[in-house]
C-alpha positions in Angstrom: -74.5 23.5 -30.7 -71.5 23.3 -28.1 -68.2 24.0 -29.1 -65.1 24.1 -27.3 -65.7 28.1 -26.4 -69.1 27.6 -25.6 -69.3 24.2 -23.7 -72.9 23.1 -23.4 -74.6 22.2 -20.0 -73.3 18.7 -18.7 -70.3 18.5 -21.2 -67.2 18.1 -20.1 -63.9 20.4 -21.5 -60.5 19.4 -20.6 -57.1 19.8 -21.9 -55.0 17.3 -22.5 -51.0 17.4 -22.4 -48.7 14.7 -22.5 -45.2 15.7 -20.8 -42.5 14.8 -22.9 -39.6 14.3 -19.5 -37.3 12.1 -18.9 -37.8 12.5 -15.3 -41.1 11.2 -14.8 -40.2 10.8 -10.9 -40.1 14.5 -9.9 -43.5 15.2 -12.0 -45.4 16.1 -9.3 -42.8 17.7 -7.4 -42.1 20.0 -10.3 -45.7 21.0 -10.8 -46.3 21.5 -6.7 -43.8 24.4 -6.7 -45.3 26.2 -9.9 -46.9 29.2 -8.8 -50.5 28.8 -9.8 -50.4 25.5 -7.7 -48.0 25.8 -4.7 -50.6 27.1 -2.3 -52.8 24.1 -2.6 -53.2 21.2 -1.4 -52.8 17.8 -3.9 -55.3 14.7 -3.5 -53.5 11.4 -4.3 -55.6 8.5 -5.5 -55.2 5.2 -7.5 -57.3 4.9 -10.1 -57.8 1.1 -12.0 -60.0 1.2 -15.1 -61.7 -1.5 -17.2 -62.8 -0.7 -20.7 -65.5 -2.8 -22.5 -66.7 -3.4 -26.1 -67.8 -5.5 -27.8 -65.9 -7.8 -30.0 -66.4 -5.7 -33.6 -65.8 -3.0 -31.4 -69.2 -1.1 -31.8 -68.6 1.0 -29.3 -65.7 2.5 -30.5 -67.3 2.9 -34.0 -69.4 5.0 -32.2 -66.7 7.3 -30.8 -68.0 6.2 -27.5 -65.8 4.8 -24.3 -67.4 2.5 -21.6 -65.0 1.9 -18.3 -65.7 1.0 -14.7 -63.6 2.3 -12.6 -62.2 1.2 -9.0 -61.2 4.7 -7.0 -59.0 3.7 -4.0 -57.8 0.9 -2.2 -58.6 -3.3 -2.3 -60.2 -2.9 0.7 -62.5 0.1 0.7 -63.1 0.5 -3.5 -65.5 3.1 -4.8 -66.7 1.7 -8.0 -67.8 4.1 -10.7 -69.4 3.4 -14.3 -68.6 5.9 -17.0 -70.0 6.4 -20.5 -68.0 8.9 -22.9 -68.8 10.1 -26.1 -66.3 12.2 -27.9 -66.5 15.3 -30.2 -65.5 14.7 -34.1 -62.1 16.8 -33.8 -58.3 15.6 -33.5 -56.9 18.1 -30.9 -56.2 18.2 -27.2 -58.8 20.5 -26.5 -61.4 18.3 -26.2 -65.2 18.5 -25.5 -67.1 15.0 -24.9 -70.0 14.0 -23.0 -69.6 11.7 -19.9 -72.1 10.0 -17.6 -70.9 8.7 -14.7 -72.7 7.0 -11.9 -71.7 5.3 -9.0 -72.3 1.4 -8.7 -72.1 -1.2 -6.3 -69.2 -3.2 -7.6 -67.1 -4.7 -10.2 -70.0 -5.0 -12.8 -71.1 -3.0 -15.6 -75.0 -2.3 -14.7 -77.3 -2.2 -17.5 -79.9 0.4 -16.2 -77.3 3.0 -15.2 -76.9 3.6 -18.9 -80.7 4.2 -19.3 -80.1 8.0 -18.3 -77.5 8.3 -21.0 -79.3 9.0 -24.2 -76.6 8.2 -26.7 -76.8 4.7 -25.2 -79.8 4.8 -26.1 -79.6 5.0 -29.6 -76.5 3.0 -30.0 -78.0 -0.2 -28.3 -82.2 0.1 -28.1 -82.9 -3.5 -27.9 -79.4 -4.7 -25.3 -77.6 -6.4 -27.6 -74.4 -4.5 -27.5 -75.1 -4.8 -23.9 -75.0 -8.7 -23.7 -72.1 -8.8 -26.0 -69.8 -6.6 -24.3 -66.7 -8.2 -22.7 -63.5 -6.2 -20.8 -61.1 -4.7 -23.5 -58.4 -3.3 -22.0 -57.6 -1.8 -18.7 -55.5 1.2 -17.4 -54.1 1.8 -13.4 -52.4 4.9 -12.7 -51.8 7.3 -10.0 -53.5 10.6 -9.8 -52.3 13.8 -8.3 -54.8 16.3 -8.6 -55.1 20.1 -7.5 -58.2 22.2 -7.7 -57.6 25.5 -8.7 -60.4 28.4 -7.5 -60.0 31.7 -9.1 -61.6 35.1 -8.4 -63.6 35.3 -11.5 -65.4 31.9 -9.8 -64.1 29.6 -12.3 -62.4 26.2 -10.8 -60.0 23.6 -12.8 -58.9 20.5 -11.9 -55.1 19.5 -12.5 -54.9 16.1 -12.8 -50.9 14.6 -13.2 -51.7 10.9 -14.0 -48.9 8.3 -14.2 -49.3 4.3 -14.6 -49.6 1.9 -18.0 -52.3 0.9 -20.2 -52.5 -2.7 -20.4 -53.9 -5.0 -22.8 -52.3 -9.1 -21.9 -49.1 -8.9 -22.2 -48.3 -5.2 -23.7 -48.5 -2.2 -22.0 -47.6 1.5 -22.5 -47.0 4.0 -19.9 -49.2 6.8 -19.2 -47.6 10.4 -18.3 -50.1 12.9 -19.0 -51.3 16.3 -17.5 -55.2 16.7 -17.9 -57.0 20.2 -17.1 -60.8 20.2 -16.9 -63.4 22.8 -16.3 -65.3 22.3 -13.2 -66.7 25.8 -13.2 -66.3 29.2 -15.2 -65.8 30.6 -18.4 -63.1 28.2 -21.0 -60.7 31.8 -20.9 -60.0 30.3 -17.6 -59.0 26.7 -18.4 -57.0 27.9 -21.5 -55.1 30.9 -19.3 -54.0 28.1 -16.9 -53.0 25.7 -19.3 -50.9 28.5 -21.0 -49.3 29.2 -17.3 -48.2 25.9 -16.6 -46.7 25.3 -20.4 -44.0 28.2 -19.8 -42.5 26.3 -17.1 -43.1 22.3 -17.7 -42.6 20.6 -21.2 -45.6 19.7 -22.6 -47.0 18.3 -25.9 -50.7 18.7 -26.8 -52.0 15.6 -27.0 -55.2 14.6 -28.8 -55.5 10.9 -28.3 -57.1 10.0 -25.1 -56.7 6.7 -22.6 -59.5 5.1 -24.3 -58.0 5.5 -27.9 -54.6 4.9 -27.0 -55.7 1.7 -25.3 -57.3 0.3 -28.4 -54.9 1.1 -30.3 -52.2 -0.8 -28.0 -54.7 -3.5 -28.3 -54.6 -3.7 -32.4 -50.7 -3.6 -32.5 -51.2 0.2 -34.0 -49.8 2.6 -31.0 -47.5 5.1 -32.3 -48.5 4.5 -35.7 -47.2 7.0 -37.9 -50.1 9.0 -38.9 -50.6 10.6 -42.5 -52.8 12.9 -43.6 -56.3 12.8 -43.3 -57.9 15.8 -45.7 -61.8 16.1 -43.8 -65.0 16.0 -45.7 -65.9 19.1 -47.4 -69.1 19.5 -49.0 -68.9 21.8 -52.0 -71.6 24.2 -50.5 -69.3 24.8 -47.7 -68.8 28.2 -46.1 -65.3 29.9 -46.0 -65.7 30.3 -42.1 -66.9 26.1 -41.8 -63.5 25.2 -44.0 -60.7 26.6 -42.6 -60.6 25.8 -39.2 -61.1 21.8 -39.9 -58.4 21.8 -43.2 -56.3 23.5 -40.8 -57.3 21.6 -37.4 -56.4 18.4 -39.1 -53.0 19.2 -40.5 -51.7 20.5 -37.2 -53.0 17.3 -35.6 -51.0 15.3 -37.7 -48.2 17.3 -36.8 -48.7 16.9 -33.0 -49.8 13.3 -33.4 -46.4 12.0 -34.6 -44.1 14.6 -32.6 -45.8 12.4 -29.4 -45.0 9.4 -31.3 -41.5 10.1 -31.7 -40.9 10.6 -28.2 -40.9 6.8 -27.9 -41.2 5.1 -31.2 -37.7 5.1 -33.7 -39.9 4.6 -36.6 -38.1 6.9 -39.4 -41.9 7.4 -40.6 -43.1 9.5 -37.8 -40.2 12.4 -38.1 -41.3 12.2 -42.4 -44.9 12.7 -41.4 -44.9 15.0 -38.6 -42.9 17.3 -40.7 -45.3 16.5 -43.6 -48.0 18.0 -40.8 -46.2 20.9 -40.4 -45.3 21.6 -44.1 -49.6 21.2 -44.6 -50.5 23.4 -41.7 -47.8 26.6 -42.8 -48.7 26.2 -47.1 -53.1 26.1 -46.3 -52.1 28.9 -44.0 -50.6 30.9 -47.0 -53.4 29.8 -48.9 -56.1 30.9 -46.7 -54.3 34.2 -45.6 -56.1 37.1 -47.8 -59.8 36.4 -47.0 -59.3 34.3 -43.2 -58.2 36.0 -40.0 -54.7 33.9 -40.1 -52.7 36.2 -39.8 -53.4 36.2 -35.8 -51.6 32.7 -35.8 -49.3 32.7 -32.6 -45.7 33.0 -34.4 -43.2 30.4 -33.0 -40.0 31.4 -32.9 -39.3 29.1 -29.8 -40.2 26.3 -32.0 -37.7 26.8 -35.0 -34.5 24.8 -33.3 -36.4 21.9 -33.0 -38.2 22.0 -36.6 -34.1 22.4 -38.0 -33.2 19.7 -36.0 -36.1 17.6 -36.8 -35.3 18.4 -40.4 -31.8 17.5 -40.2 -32.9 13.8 -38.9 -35.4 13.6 -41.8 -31.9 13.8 -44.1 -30.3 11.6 -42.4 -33.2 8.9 -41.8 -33.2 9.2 -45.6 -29.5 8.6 -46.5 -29.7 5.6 -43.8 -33.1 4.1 -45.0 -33.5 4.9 -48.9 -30.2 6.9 -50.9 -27.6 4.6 -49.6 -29.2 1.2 -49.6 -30.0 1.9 -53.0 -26.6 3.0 -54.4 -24.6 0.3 -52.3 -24.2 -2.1 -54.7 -23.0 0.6 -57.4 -20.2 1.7 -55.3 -19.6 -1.8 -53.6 -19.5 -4.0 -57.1 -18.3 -7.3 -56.0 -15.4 -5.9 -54.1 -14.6 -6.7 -50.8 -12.6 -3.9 -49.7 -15.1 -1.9 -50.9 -18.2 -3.5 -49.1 -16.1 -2.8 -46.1 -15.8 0.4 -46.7 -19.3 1.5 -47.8 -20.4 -1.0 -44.5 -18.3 1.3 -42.0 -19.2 4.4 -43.7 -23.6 3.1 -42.8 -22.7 2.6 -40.0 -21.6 6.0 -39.3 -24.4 7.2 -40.4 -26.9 5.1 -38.3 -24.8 6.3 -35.4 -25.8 9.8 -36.7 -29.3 9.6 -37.0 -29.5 7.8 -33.2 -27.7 10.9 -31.8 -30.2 13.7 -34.2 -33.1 11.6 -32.8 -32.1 11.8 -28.9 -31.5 16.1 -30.1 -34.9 15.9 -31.3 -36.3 14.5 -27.7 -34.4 16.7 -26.1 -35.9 19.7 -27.8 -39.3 18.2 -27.0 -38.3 18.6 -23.3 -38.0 22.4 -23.7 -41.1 24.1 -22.3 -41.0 27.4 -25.0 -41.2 24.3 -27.4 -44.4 22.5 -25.8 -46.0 26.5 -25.3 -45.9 27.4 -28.7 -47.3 24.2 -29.5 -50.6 25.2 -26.8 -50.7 28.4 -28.2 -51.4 27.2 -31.4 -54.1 24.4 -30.7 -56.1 27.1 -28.7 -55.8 29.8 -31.6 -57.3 27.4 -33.7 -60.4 26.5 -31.6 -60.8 30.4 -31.4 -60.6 30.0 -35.2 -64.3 28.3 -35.3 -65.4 31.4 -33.1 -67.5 34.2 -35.3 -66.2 36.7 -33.9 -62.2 35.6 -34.8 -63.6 36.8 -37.8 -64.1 40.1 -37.0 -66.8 42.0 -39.5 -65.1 40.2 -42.5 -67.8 38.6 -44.5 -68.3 35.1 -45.3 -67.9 33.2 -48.3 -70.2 30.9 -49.4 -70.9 28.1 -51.6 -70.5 29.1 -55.7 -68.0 32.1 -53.9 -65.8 30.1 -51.8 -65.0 27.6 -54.8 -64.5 30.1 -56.9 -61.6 31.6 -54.4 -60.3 28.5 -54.1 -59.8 28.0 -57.7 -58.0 31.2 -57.6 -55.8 30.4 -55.2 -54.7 27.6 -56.4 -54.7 28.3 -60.2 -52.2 31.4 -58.3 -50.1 28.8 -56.8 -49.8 27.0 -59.9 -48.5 29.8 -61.6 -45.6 30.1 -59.3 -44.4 26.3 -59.0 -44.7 26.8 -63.2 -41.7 30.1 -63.1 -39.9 28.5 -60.7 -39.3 25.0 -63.2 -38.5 27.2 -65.8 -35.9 28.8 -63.6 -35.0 26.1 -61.8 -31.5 25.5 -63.5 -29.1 24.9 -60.6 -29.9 23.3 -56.5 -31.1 26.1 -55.0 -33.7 27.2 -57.7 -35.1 23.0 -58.5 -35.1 22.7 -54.0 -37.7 26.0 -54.3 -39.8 24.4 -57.5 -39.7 21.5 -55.3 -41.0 23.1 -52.1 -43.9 24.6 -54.5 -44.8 21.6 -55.9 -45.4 20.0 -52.5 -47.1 23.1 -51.3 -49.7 22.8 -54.7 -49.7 18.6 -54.3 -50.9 19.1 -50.4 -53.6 22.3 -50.4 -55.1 20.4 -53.8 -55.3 17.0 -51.9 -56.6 19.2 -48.5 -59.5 21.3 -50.9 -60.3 18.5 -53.8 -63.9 18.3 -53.4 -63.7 22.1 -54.2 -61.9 22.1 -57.6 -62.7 20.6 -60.9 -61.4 17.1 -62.2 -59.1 19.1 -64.4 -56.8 19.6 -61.0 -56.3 16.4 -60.6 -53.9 16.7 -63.5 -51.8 19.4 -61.7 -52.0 17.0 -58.9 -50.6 13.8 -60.3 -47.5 16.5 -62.5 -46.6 17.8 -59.0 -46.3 14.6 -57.5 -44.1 13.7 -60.3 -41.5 16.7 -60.2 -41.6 16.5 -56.3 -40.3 12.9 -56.5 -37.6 13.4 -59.5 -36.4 16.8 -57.6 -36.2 14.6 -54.4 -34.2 12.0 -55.6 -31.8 13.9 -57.0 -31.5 15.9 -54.1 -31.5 13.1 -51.3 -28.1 12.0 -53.4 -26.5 15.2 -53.1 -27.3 15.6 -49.4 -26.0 12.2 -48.7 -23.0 13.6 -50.2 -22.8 16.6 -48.0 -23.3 14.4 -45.0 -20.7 12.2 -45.8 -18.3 14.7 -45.8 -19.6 15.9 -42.2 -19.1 12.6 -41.2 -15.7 12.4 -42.4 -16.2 9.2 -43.5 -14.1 7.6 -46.6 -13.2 10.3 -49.4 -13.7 8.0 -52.3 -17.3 7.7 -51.2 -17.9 10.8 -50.9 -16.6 11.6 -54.0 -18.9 9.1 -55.3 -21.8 10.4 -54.3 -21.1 13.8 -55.4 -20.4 12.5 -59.2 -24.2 10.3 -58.6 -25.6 13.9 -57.8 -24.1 15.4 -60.5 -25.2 13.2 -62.9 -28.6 13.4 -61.5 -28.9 17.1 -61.5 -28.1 17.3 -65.2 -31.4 15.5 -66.1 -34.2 17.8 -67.4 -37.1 18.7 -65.4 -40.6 17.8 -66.8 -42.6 21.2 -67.9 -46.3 20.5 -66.9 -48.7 20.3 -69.5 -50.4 23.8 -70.4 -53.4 24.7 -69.3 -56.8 23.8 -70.4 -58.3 26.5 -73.1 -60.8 27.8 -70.6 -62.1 27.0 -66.7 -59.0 27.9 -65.3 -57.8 25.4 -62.7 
């Protein structure tokens, strides 16, 4: 079976980045001087695209894309049809099939989708066919670069740059896609990795096609939440990390490029939701799975503490203030007016953390790390990142699972016993998050009995959180230097708060362990 390592014959393995600047302009300038591409010679093209479907979509359902495509100018076009299937994962290394003939104008042709056999099976009888209809389109201009190398391999470097269109709405397209044309995938990845270190980039799964229906649904930048994939309970140790993992990273990635343009509040809570995943499954997985080969990111750490500093504040704006207004406020007008001019300080706040969280999206070192990652972990689904460690399967590999977690409960239990003052409840709190989210990732692994440890760290994650979101409204309020008497209100709502008893989880059960 292909994979991304091991690309089959005819499939096609490409890269995709989107780049995070806010100087689109001098793209292709920037890229022309970069070392692996200043020797060669650029091919500029406009590119218009129609994408079809039918009206329930069927197509899409299928993971499939169907465009035609007009390749140069109104009056000489080269018209090209284009069937895409697309592999099952979420990342930006990507391996899909793609037929592509040429045809002899601005019409889809029915029997150059005969040689295509997953057209085949999606529409035997031409019924899809005869009910597809245009969907959305895309133009952008393409500067592309072919890059040779010694050991024979060639890439394509493609900058693209236009809008996705659907009626009226549109979205802008400023992405950097890398193909293989020829040669091993070492190439395409050591390339990729060359041109992160000197232009921002963020991995980006979702392609032209998916981005276009979305824009077409009203869904684009949608924030998106975690996804835990299928597990059957005879699965291997080596078939379940890379996937649990794979998908929390992705929904990491997913909403840091959604936050580049959208202000939803949602996307910073569930990218670092992603993140917080992807680092507690790899503490999870670490004593029997090669993790510990994870590319560290250092580089990435000033932008997760700023990112984390807007979640406080998107919080205090959006859910601890709004809430306690009318407590501080009650009935009196000199009040309101205060309380009104102390949110507005803190909207001002979170507008100037979210343009420091762009900003440390523009740093390459932040985009590289971000590479570096994705490709470890489609070397992860390699046998031999395994090294002569053996596999788990089956009865075995729910049996460690249970002990991992049963492990994990063990410490979010000592730390609520100890958790008598802010520092100890924030780490029974990080604890219970990290035993809500690998029990959610693994549940088809682990008896009904966890849903129970589920549903009592939900619990204490929420009570912890409230009391805690007061306080740090508090502290923030005093940053802000905004009115004392506020802030001195909030501190007495948090202390009150924190005085409230934490929930013990039930014991237990006799026997079974988790």
């Amino acid at each position: 079976m292909p994979s991304a390592s091991h690309p089959g014959p005819g499939a096609e393995l490409e890269i995709k980045l989107a780049l995070p600047t806010s100087n689109p302009a001098g793209l292709a300038r920037q890229l022309a001087r970069l070392p692996v591409l200043a020797r060669r010679q650029p091919v500029h093209k406009q590119v218009d695209n129609i994408y079809y479907d039918t009206p329930g979509q069927a197509l899409r359902a299928q993971r499939m894309a169907l465009r035609l495509r007009r390749v140069g100018g109104v009056n000489a076009p080269h018209w090209l049809q284009t069937l895409k299937t697309s592999d099952s994962g979420d990342s930006a290394l990507s391996l899909r099939g793609e037929w592509e003939v040429p045809v002899p104008g601005p019409a889809l042709v029915q029997a150059a989708l005969q040689a295509a056999p997953p057209w085949l099976k999606v529409d035997p009888d031409g019924a899809v066919f005869a009910a597809l209809a245009p969907c959305f389109a895309t133009d952008f201009e393409r500067t592309a670069w072919t890059v040779r190398r010694r050991d024979g391999s060639a890439i394509e470097v493609a900058l693209d740059m236009g809008q996705i269109t659907c009626g009226q709405r549109s979205v802008p397209i400023c992405e950097l896609e890398l193909e293989l044309l020829a040669g091993p995938p070492a190439a395409l990845f050591d390339l990729a990795r060359q041109i992160a270190q000197h232009i921002a980039v963020l991995p980006l799964a979702a392609s032209k096609a998916q981005r276009g229906y979305e824009l077409r649904d009203g869904k684009l930048d949608t924030p998106l939440r975690a996804r835990p994939p299928l597990l059957g309970t005879e699965v291997s140790l080596r078939a379940l990390v890379q996937p649990v993992l794979g998908e929390m990273f992705a929904q990491f990635t997913a909403n840091l490029n959604a936050l580049v343009h959208s202000d939803d509040p949602e996307l910073v809570h569930q990218a670092r939701v992603g993140w917080r995943r992807f680092r507690g499954a790899l503490r999870l997985f670490k004593p029997a799975a090669p993790v510990r080969a994870v590319p560290a990111w250092p580089e990435m750490q000033p932008m997760l503490v700023l990112l984390g500093e807007l979640r406080d504040l998107d919080v205090a704006c959006t859910q601890t203030l709004p809430a306690l207004q009318d407590a501080f406020v009650a009935g009196d007008a000199g009040r309101a007016e205060r309380w009104q001019a102390m949110a507005q300080a803190f909207q001002q706040a979170a507008l100037q953390q979210r343009q420091l969280v762009r900003r440390a999206l523009q740093e390459p070192a932040v985009g590289a790390a971000l590479l570096s990652i994705t490709l470890w972990l489609d070397d992860l689904a390699r046998p031999q990142a395994w090294g002569e460690s053996p596999d788990l399967l089956g009865k075995t590999v729910r049996h460690w699972v249970r002990q991992r977690i049963q492990r994990l409960h063990a410490q979010w239990k000592k730390a609520l016993r100890d958790s008598t003052h802010a520092e100890s409840q924030h780490r029974a709190r990080i604890l219970a998050k990290r035993l809500r989210y690998n029990i959610e990732a693994l549940r088809p692994l682990l008896p009904v009995r966890a849903q129970r440890w589920l549903q009592q760290a939900s619990q204490v994650q929420t009570g912890i959180g409230a009391s805690r979101d007061v306080l740090q409204a508090g502290v923030l309020a005093q940053r802000l230097a905004v009115d004392r008497g506020i802030v001195e209100f909030l501190r007495g709502f948090a202390a009150g708060q924190a005085g409230v008893p934490l929930a013990p989880p039930a014991p237990p059960a006799a026997a079974g362990g988790v």
